[in-house]
C-alpha positions as CSV (number, residue, x, y, z in Angstrom):
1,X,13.3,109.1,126.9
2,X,11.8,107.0,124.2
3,X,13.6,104.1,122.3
4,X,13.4,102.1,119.0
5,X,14.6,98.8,118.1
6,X,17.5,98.7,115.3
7,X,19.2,95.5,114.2
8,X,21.1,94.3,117.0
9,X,20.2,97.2,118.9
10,X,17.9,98.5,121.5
11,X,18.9,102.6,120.8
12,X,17.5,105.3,123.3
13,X,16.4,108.7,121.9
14,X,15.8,112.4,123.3
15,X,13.5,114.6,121.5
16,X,14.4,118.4,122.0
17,X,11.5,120.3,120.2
18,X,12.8,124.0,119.1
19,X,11.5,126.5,116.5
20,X,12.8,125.2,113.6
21,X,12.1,123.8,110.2
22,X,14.6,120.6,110.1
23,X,15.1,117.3,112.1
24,X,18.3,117.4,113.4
25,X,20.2,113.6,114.2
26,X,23.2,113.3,116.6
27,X,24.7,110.1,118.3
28,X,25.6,111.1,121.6
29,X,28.4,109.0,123.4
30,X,26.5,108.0,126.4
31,X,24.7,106.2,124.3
32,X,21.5,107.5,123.0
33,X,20.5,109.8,120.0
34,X,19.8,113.5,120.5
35,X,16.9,114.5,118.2
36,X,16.6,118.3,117.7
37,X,12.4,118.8,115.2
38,X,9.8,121.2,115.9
39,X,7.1,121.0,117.9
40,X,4.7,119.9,114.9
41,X,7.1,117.0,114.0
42,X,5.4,113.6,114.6
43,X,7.4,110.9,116.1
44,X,6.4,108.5,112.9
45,X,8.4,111.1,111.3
46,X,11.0,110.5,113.5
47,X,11.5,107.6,113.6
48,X,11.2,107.0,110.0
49,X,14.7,109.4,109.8
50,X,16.1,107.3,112.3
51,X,15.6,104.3,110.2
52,X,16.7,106.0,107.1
53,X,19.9,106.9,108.7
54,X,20.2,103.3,111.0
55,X,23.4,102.2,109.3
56,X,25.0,104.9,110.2
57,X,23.8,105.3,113.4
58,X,25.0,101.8,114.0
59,X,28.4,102.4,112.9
60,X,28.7,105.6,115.3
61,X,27.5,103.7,118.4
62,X,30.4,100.8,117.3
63,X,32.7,103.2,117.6
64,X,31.9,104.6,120.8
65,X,31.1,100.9,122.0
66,X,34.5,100.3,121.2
67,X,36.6,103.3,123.0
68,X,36.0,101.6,126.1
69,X,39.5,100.9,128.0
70,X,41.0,98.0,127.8
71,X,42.7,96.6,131.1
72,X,46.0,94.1,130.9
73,X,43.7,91.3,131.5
74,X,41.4,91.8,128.7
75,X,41.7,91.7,125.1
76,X,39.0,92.7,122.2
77,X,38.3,90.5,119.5
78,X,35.9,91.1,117.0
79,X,34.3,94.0,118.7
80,X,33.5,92.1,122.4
81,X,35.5,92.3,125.5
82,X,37.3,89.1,127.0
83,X,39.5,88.1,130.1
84,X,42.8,87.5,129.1
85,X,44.2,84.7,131.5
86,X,47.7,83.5,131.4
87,X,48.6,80.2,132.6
88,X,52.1,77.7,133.5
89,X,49.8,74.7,132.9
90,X,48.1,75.9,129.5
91,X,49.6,74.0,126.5
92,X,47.2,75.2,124.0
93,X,48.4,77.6,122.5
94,X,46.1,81.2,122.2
95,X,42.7,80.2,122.3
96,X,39.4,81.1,123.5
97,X,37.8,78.9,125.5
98,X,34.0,79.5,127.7
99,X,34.6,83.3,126.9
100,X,38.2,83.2,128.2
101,X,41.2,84.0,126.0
102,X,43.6,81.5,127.1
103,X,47.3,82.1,126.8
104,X,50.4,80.0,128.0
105,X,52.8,81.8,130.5
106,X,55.3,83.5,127.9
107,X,59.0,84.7,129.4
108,X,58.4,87.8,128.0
109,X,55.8,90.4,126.9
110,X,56.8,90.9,123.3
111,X,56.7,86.9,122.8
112,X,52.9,87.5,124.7
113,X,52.1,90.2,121.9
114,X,53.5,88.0,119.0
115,X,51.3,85.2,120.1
116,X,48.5,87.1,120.2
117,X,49.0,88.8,116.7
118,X,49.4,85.2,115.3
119,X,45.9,84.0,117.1
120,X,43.9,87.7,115.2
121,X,45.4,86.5,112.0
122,X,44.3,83.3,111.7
123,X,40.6,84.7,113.2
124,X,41.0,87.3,110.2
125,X,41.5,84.7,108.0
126,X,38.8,82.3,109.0
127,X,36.0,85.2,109.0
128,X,37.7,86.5,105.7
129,X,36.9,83.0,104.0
130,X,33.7,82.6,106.5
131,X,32.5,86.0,104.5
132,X,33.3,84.8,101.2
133,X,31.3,81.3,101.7
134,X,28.3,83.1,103.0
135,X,28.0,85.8,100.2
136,X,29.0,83.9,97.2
137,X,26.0,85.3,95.1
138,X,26.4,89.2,96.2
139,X,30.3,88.5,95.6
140,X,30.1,86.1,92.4
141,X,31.3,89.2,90.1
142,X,34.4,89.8,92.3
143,X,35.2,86.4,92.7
144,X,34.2,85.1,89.3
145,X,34.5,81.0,90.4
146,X,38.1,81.3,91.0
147,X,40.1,80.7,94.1
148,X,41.3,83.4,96.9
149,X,44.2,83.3,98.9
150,X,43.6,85.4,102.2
151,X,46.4,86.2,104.4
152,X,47.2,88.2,107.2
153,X,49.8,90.2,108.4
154,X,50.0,93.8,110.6
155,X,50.1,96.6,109.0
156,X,51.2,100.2,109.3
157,X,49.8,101.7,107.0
158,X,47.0,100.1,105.6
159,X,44.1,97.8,106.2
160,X,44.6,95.5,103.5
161,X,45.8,94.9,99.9
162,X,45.5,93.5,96.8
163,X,47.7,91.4,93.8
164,X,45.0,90.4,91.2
165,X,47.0,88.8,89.1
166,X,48.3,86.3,91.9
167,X,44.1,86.4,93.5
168,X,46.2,87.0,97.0
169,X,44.6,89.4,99.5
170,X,46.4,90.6,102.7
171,X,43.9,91.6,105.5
172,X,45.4,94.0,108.8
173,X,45.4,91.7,111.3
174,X,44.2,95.0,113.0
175,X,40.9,94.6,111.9
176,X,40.7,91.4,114.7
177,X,40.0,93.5,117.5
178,X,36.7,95.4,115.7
179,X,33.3,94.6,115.1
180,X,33.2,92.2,111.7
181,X,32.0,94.9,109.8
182,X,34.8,96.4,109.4
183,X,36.7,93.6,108.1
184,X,33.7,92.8,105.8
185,X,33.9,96.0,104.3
186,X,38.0,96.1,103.9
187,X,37.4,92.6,102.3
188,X,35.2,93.6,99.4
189,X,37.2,96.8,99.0
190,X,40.2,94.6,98.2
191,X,38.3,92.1,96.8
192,X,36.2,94.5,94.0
193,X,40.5,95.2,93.2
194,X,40.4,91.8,91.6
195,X,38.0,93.6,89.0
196,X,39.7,97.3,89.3
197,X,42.8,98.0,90.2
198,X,42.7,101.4,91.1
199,X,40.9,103.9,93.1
200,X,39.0,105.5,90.3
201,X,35.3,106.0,89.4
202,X,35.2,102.7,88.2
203,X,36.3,101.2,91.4
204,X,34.3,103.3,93.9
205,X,31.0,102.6,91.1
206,X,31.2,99.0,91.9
207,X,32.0,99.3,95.5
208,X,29.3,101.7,96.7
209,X,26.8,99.3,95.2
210,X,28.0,96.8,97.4
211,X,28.7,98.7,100.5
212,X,26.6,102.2,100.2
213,X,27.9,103.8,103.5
214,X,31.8,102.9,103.3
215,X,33.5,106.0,103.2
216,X,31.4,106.7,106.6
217,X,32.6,103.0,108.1
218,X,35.9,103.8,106.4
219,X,36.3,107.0,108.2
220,X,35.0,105.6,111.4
221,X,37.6,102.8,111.5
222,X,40.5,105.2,110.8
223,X,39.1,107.4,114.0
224,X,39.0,104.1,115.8
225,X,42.5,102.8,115.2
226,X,43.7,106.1,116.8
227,X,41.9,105.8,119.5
228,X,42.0,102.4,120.8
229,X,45.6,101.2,121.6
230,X,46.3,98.0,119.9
C-alpha cells in the first residue's frame, strides 16, 4: 500500500492495475483510496489526480471520520471526539476543560441536552465571528465594512439563514458537532445572501468562486446529518 501526504492528512492508497484506458478514484471507508489505472499509468500520474481531486477526497474521509458511534459519555464537537463527564461538584457551567467536556449533574436528560445545545451555539458563534476576523480580505465584498450579527439556534430544516436588510445570520447549531468546514462553508453561503438574495445564477456565480466544491461539501453534510444522531 503506498501513501501520500494531503493537508492534514496522511491518506493510504491501493493501486489495482486492469486493462483499461482511465484512472479510476474511490474513497473507501476503511480509510484508504482505491485506485483502479492501467498497467502503463505512472504513479506521478497518480498522484497528480489524487491531488487534483484532494478537496474532495478530504471531504469524503470527514464524513466517514465522522460516522463513528458516539457512546453516552462522549460528545463531538467540531469534528473530534470528547469524554462527556458529569459532575455534583461542577459549577461551571458546559465547558471543555484538558479535553474533557465538563457538565454539572442535571435532574434530568432533556435539561442535559438543552445545556449542551446552548454550549454548540455559542462555539458556533465564536468560530462564525473567528471566520469572519480571519478572512476579512477574501470576504470584504460580502461584508462590505459593515457589522454582522451571528446567532444560533437548531434547526429543522435548514443549516442557516439570512435577513440582509437587518445583516443578521442564523447558523444551525448543528453544525457544532462537524468539522469547521462545514460551518465555514454554510457561513459564506448565507453570508454571499447579504449580496443576493436568492438561489439563482447570480448567487451560486459568486459563491462557487469562493467555495469551488460546495455542492459536494453541501451534499456530504446532508448525508452526515442522517447519519450521525445528534
Amino acid at each position: 500500500m503506498e501513501q501520500i501526504t494531503l493537508p492534514g492528512r496522511i491518506v493510504p492508497y491501493i493501486i489495482i492495475r486492469k486493462a483499461i484506458k482511465h484512472v479510476y478514484l474511490r474513497v473507501k471507508p476503511e480509510g484508504h483510496l482505491l485506485i483502479t489505472a492501467n498497467r502503463k499509468v505512472e504513479l506521478s500520474v497518480i498522484e497528480s489526480l489524487i491531488r487534483r481531486n484532494q478537496k474532495r477526497i478530504l471531504t469524503e474521509f470527514i464524513l466517514i471520520d465522522q460516522k463513528k458511534a458516539i457512546n453516552p459519555d462522549e460528545v463531538l464537537i467540531f469534528g473530534k471526539i470528547y469524554s462527556r463527564q458529569r459532575s455534583v461538584n461542577w459549577h461551571g457551567g458546559v465547558a471543555l476543560i484538558d479535553e474533557v467536556l465538563m457538565l454539572p449533574q442535571y435532574s434530568n436528560e432533556q435539561k442535559e441536552k438543552n445545556a449542551l445545545e446552548k454550549y454548540y451555539m455559542k462555539q458556533i458563534i465564536d468560530a462564525s465571528q473567528t471566520i469572519i476576523d480571519t478572512q476579512t480580505e477574501r470576504l470584504a465584498k460580502l461584508i462590505n465594512g459593515q457589522e454582522i450579527i451571528i446567532k444560533s439556534q437548531k434547526m429543522k430544516s435548514r443549516f442557516g439563514s439570512c435577513l440582509p436588510q437587518k445583516r443578521v445570520i442564523k447558523i444551525n447549531s448543528l453544525l457544532g458537532r462537524f468539522d469547521p468546514l462545514y460551518l465555514e462553508t454554510i457561513l459564506i453561503h448565507e453570508l454571499v445572501h447579504l449580496q443576493v438574495a436568492n438561489h439563482g445564477q447570480a448567487f451560486y456565480s459568486v459563491l462557487l468562486a469562493l467555495i469551488p466544491d460546495y455542492r459536494h461539501i453541501h451534499r456530504c453534510l446532508n448525508r452526515m446529518v442522517k447519519t450521525i444522531e445528534v
